[in-house]
C-alpha positions as semicolon CSV with decimal commas, in nm:
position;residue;x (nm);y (nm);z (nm)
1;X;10,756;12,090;6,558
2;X;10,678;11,884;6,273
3;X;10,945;11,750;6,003
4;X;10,788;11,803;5,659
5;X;10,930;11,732;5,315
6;X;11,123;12,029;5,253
7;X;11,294;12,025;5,538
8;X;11,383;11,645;5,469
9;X;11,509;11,753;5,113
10;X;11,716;12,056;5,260
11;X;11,914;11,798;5,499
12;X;11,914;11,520;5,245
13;X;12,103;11,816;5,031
14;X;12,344;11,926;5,291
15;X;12,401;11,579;5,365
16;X;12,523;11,524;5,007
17;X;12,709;11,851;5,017
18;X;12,932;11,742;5,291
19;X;12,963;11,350;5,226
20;X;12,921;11,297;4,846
21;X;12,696;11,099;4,687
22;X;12,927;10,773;4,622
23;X;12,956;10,744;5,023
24;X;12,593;10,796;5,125
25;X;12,487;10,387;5,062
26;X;12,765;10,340;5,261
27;X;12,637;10,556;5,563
28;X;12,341;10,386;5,537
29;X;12,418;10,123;5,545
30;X;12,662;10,128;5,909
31;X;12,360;10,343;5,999
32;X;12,120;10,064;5,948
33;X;12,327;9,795;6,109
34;X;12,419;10,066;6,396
35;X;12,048;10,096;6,458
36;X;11,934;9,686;6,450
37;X;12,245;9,606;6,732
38;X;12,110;9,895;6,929
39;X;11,709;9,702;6,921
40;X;11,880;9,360;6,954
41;X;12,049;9,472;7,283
42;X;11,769;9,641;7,418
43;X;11,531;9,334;7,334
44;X;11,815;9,088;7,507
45;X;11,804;9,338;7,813
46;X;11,472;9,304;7,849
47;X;11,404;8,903;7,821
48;X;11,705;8,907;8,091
49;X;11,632;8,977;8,438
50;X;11,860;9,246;8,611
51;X;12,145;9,253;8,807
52;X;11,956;9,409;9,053
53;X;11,669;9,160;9,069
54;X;11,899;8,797;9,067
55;X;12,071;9,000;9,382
56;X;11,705;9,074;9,528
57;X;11,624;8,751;9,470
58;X;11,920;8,607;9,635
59;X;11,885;8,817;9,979
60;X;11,531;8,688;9,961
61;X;11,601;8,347;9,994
């Protein structure tokens, strides 16, 4: 199910349609910051070790 160019310009259109074009950069541009929190908290999760594991580790000792 691939996701060629005409389908791209058919959303891209509707997209326009329903949110004009003065408010798209705008979209964008929360969409953009939306999307580098979302990788900054899932790199932080991972360089942290769990819940889990500092209670595993405590019940080990």
């Amino acid at each position: 199910m691939d996701v060629g160019i005409p389908e791209l310009i058919v959303i891209l259109v509707i997209v326009m349609l329903l949110f004009g074009v003065g408010r798209l950069p705008e979209i964008g541009g929360a969409l953009g910051k939306s999307v580098r929190n979302f990788k900054e908290e899932m790199r932080d999760d991972s360089e942290k070790p769990s819940e889990a594991e500092k209670k595993s580790d405590e019940t080990d000792t």
